[in-house]
C-alpha positions as CSV (number, residue, x, y, z in Angstrom):
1,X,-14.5,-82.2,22.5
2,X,-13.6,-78.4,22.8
3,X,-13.3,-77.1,26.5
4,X,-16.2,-74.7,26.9
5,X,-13.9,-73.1,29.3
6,X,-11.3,-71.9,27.2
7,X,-14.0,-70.7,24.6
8,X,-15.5,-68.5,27.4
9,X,-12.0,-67.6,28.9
10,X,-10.4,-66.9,25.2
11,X,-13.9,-64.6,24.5
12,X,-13.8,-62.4,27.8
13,X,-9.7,-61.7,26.7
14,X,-10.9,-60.4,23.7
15,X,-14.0,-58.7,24.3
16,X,-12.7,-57.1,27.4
17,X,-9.7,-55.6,24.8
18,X,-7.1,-57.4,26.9
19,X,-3.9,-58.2,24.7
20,X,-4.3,-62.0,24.7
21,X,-0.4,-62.3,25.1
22,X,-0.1,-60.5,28.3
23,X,-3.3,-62.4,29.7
24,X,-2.5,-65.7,28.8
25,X,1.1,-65.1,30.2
26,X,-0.8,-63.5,33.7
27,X,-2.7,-66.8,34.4
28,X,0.6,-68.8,33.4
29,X,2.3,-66.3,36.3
30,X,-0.2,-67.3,38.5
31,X,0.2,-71.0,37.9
32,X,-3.2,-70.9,36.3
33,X,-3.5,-73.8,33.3
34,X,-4.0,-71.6,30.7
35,X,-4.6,-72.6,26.8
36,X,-1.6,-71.4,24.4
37,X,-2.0,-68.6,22.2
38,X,-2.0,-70.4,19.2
39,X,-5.4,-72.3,20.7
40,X,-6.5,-68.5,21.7
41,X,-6.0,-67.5,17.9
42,X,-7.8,-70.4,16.2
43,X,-10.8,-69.7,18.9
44,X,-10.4,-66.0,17.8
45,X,-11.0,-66.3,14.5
46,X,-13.0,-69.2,14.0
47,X,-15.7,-68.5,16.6
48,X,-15.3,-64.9,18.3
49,X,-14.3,-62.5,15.5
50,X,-17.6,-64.7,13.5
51,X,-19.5,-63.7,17.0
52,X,-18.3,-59.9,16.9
53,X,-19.1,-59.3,13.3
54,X,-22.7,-61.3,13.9
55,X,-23.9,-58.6,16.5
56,X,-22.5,-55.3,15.2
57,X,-24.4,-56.3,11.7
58,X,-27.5,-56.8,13.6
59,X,-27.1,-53.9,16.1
60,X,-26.2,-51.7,12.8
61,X,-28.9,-53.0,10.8
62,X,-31.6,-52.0,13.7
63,X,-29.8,-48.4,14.1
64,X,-31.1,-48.2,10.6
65,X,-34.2,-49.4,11.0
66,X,-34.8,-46.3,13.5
67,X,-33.6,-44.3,11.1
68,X,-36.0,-45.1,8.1
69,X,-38.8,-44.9,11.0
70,X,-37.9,-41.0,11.9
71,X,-37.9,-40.7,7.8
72,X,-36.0,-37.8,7.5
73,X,-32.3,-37.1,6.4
74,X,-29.8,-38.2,8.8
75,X,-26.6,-35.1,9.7
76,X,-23.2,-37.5,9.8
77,X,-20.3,-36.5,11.7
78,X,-17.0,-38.1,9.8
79,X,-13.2,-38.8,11.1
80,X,-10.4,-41.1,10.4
81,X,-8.4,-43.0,12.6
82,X,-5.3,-44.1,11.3
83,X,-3.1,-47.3,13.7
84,X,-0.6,-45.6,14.2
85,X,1.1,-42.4,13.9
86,X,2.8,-40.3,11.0
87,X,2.4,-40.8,7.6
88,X,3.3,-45.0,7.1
89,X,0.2,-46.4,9.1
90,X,-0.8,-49.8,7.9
91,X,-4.4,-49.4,9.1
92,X,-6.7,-46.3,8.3
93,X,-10.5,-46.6,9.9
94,X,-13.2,-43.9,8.9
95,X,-16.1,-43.8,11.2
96,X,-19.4,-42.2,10.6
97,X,-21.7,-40.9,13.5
98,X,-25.3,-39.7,13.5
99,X,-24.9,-36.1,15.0
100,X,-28.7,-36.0,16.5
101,X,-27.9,-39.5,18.4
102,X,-24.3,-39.4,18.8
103,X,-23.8,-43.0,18.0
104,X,-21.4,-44.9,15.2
105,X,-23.5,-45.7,12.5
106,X,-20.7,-47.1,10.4
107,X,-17.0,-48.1,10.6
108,X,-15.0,-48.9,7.3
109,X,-11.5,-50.3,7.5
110,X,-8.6,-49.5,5.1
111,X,-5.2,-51.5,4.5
112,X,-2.8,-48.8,3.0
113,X,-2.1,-51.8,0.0
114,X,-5.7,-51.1,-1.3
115,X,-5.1,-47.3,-2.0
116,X,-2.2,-45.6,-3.3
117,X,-0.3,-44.6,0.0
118,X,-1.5,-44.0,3.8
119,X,-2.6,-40.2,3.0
120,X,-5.5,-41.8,0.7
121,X,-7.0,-43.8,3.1
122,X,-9.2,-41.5,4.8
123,X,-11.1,-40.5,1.5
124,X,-11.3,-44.5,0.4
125,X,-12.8,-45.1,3.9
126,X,-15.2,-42.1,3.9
127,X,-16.1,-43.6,0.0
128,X,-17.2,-46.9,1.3
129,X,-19.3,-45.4,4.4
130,X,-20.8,-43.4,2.3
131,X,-22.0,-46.3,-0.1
132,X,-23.1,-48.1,2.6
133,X,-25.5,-45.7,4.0
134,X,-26.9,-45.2,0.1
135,X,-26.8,-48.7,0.0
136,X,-29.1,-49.1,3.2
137,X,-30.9,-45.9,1.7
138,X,-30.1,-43.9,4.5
139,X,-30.5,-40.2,3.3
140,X,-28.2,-37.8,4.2
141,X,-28.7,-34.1,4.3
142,X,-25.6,-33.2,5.9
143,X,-21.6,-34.1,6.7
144,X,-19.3,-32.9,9.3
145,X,-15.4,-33.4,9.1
146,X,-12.3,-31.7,8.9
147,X,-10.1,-30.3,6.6
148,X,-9.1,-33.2,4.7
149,X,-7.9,-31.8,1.1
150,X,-8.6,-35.3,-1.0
151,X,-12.5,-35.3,0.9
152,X,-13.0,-31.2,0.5
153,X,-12.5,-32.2,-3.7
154,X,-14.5,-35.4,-3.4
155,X,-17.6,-33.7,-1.9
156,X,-17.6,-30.8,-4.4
157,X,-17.2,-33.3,-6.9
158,X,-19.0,-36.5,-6.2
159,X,-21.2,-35.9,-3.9
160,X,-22.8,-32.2,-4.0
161,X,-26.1,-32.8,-3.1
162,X,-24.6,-33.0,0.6
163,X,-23.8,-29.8,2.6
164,X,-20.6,-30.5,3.1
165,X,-19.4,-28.8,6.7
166,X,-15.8,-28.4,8.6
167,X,-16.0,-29.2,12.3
168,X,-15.3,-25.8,14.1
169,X,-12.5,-28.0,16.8
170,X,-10.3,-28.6,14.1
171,X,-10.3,-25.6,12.7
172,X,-10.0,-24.0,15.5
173,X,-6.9,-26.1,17.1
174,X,-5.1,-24.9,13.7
175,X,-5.4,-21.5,14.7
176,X,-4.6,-21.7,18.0
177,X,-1.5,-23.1,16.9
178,X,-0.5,-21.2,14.9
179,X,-1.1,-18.2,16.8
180,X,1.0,-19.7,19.8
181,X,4.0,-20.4,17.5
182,X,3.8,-16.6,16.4
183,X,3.9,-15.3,20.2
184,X,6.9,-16.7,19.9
185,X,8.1,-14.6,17.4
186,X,10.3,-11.2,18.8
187,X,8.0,-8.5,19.3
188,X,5.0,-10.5,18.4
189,X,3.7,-11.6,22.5
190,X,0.9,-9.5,22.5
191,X,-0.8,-12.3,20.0
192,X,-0.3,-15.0,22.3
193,X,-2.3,-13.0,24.8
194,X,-4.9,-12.9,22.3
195,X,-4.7,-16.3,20.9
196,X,-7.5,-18.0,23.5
197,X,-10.1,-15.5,22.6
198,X,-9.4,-15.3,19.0
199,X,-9.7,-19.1,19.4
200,X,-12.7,-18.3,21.0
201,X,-14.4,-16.1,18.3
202,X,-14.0,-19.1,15.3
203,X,-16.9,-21.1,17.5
204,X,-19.0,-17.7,18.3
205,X,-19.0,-17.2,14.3
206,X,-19.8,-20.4,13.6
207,X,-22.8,-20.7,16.1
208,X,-24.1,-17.3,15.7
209,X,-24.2,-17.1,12.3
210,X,-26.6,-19.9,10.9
211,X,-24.8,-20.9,8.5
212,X,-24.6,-17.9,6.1
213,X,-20.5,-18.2,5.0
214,X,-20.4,-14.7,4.3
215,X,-21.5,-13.8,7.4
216,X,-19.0,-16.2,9.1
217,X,-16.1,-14.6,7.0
218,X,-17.7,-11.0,8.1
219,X,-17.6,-11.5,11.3
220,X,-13.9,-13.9,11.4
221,X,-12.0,-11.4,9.8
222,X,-13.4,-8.2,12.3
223,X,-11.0,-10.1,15.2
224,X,-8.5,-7.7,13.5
225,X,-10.4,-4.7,14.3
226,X,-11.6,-6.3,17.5
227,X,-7.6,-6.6,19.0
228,X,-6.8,-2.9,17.7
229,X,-10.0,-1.2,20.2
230,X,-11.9,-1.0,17.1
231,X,-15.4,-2.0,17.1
232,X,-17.0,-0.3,14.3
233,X,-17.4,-0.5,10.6
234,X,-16.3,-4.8,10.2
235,X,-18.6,-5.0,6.7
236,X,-21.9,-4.6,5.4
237,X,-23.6,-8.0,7.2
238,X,-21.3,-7.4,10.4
239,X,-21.0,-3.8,10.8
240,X,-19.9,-3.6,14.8
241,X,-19.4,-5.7,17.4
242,X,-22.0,-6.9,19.6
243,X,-20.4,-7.3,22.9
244,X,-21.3,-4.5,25.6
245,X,-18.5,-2.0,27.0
246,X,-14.9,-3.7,26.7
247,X,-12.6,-3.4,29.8
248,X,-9.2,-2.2,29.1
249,X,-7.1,-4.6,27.3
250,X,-3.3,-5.1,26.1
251,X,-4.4,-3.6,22.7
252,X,-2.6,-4.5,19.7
253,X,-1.5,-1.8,17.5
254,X,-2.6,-1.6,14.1
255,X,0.8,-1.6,11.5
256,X,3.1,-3.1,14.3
257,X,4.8,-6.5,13.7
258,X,2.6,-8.3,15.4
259,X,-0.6,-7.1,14.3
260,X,0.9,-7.9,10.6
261,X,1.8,-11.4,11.5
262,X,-1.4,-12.0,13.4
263,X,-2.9,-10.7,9.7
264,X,-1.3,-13.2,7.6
265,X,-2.9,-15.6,9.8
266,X,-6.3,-14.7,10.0
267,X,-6.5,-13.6,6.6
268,X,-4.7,-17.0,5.3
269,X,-5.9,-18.2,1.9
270,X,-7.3,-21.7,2.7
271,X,-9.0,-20.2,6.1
272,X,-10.9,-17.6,4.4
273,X,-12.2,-20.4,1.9
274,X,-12.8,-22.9,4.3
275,X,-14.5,-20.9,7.1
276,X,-17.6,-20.4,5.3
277,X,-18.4,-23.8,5.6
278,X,-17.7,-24.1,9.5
279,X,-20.4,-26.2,11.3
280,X,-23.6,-24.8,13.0
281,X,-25.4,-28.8,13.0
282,X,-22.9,-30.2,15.0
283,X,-19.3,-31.1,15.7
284,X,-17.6,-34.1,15.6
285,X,-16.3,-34.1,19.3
286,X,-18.0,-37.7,20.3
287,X,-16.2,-38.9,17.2
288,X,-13.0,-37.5,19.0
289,X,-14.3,-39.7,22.1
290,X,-14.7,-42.6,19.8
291,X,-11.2,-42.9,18.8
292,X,-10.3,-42.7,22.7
293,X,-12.1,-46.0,23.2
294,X,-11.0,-47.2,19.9
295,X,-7.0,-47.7,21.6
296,X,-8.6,-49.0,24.3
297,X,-9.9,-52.0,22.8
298,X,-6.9,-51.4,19.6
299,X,-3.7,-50.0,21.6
300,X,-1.9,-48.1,18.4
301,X,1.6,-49.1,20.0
302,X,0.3,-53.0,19.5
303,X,-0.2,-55.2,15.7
304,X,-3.2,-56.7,14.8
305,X,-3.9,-58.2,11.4
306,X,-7.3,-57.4,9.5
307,X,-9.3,-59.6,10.8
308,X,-8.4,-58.5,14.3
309,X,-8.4,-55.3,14.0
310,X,-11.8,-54.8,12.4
311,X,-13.6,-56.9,15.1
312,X,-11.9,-54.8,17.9
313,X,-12.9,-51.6,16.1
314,X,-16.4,-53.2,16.3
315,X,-16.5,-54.4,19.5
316,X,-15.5,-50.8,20.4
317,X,-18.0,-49.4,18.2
318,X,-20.9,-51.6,20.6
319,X,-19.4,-50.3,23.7
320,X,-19.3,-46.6,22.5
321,X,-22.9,-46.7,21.3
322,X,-24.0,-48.4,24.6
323,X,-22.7,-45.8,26.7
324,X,-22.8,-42.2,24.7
325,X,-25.7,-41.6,26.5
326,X,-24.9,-42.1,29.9
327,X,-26.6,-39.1,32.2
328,X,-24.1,-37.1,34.4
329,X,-23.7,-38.1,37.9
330,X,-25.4,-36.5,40.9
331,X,-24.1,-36.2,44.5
332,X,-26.4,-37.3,47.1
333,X,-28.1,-34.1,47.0
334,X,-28.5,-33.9,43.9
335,X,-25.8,-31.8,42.4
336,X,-24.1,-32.5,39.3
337,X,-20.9,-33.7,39.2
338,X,-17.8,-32.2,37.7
339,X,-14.3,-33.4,37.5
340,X,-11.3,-30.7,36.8
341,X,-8.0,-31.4,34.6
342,X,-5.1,-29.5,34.2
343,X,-3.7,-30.1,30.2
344,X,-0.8,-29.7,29.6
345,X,-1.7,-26.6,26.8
346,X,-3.9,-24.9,28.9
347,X,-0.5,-23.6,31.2
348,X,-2.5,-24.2,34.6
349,X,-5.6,-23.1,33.6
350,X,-7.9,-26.0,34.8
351,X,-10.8,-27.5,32.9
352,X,-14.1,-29.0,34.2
353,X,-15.8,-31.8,32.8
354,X,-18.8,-33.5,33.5
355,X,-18.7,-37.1,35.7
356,X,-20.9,-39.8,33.9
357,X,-22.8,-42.9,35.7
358,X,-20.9,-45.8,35.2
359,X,-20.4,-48.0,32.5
360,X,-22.8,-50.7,31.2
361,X,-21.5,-53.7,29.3
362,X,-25.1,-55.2,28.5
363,X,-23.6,-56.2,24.7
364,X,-20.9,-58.2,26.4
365,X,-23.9,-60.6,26.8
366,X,-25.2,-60.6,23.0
367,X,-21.6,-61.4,22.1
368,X,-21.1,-64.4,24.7
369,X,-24.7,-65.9,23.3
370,X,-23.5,-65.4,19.6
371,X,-20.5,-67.7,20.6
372,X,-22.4,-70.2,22.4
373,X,-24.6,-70.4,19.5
374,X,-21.4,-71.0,17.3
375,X,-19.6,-73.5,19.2
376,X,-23.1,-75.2,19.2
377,X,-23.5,-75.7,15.8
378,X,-20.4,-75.9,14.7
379,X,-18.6,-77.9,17.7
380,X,-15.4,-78.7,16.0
381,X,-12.8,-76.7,14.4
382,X,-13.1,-78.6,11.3
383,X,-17.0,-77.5,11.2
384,X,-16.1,-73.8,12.0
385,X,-13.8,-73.5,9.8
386,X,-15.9,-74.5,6.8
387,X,-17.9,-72.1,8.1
388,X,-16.5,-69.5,7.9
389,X,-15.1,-70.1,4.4
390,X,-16.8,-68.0,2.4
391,X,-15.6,-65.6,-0.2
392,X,-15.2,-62.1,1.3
393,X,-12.9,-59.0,0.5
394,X,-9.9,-59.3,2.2
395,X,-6.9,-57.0,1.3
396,X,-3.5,-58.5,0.4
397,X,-1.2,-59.1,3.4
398,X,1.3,-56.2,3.1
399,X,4.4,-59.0,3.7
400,X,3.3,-60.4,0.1
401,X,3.2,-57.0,-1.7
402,X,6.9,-56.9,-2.6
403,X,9.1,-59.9,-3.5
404,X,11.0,-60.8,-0.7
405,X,14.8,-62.4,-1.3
406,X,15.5,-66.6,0.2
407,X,15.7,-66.4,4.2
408,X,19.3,-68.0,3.7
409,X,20.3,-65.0,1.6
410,X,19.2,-62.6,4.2
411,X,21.5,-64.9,7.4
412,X,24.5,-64.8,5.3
413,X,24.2,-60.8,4.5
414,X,23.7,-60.4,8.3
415,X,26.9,-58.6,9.8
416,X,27.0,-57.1,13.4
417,X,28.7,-54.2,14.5
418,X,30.5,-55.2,17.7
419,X,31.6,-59.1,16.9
420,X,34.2,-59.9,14.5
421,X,33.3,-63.9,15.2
């Protein structure tokens, strides 16, 4: 008979996100009889991962359900998540969020073997979102991401009954970038000076402007006015500035070299197209907060294989949507609660962010009954595993996609640089 103990044990490692390496070797430490981890990887994936995927399909399908009820078109935020960083990640994961709720309505995982090379993962994964939600005839009206070239083409092309949007944090982040490496530049300071608030004016054009893209562009491209004293005469839907009396301000003049470079910025080719299409429904910031909990429970420094990964991408997926909600804290008298950071970007300027009520883990219970369940009727890894052996799309391990030569071949080629034995 299977030890129910190291079911429950070998569960609460994973659904906690714990590496089961370092936990099994804590107990050992301890001089706690512990199971090895091959035991904890056959428990993994012939009753927990079976347990993971069990709940997030029903907890999915009854986010749904809510949907169809409302019966109206749904506005999805979209961002990839690849497992590491660079260009040569194994592992891309596109998420898709409901903007109005703020919860993960789907998560697609891609191997880089199924698409032609790490850059193409993000449009596969947004590809097979997408045909989920049509699949579960979900409507969507809108969609939210960032710049991604391969994803710009494939809405235009494929999918152009949905208004296709650019989150304004992206494109915004770009700028400031940009802008900071320019102060940088001799005799171009002044634009660093500048680069907060002209950071600062992509979101006001977005938010003020209701989604009109010429009116966005109108009112993007006055900034240049703006930063020479020049409030008048921007265009024919933005024809002055509507802030009140300016107090006096480190100018920059119009001509000089760095009112030229800050032009070849603000007037960049791919910004003036894109900007019309910044986001007034809704950014996708809580997808940023996602992926935070995402290395929680999927560290990008540690390997998982396929299976793994997609049930920890679930499991943080349930904890996420448990918790976006969570009201902000209150003293004892009843003031709100804020917390203040210091980034590293901001140079000492502090930010304040809002303190949440704790965390609940209320799904950590619909997973431990989904095991229980499992082990009950299938109480023997023979059982389990013809359980669970049912044709289902699994990429190609990336080890197998290239001939590999003998393992004696390899020993005998092996030289080392500071023995001559």
């Amino acid at each position: 008979m299977m030890p129910w103990g190291n079911l429950i044990v070998a569960a609460a490692i994973l659904f906690s996100g714990c590496s089961p390496v370092k936990a099994i070797n804590f107990l050992n430490f301890a001089g706690i009889r512990c199971f090895s981890y091959r035991t904890y990887n056959a428990l993994q994936q012939l009753y927990l991962v079976p347990a993971i995927e069990q709940v997030w399909q029903q907890k999915q399908q009854e986010m749904f359900e809510e949907i169809k009820k409302k019966d109206h078109a749904v506005k999805l935020g979209g961002d990839a998540r690849c497992c590491s960083p660079g260009h040569t990640a194994k592992f891309g994961s596109y998420s898709v969020m409901d903007l109005n709720t703020s919860k993960v309505l789907d998560i697609q995982l891609v191997q880089s073997n199924e698409v032609q090379n790490s850059y193409h993962m993000e449009l596969e994964g947004l590809k097979r979102c997408l045909g989920k939600l049509h699949q579960e005839e979900i409507q969507i009206s809108h969609l939210v991401t960032d710049r991604h070239s391969q994803v710009k083409a494939y809405m235009k092309r494929d999918q152009p009954q949905i208004v296709h949007m650019f989150d304004v944090w992206h494109v915004a982040k770009g700028v400031y970038k940009k802008l900071e490496t320019l102060s940088k530049k001799k005799n171009c300071e002044l634009v660093g000076a500048w680069a907060h608030s002209i950071s600062n004016h992509i979101y006001w054009c977005a938010a003020s402007s209701d989604g009109n893209g010429e009116l966005i562009l109108e009112k993007w491209v006055s900034i240049l006015n703006h930063v020479t004293d020049v409030h008048e005469g921007h265009g024919e839907l933005y024809p002055r500035c509507l802030h009140g009396p300016v107090d006096d301000r480190q100018w920059i003049r119009r001509g000089s070299k760095a009112f030229l470079e800050l032009e070849t910025v603000v007037r960049g080719r791919m910004l003036l197209t894109d900007i019309k299409q910044l986001s007034h429904v809704g950014q996708t910031s809580c997808l940023e907060a996602f992926h935070k909990v995402v290395c929680s429970f999927a560290p990008k420094a540690v390997h998982f294989f396929y299976i793994q990964m997609q049930a920890r991408i679930y499991l943080a997926a349930l904890h996420f949507n448990e918790n976006v909600s969570r009201p902000q804290s209150r003293t004892r008298e009843g003031e709100k609660q804020y917390s203040v950071s210091y980034p590293k970007g901001r140079h000492g300027e502090g930010v304040a962010k809002e303190v949440k009520v704790d965390q609940t883990f209320n799904y950590i219970s619909d997973l431990m009954d989904a095991v229980v369940d499992l082990r009950t009727v299938n109480d023997s890894y023979s059982k389990a595993r013809d359980a669970i052996n049912l044709p289902r799309r699994l990429p190609e391990p990336l080890s197998q996609s290239t001939p590999k030569p003998p393992k004696h071949d390899t020993i005998q080629k092996h030289v080392t640089r500071f023995n001559d034995n």
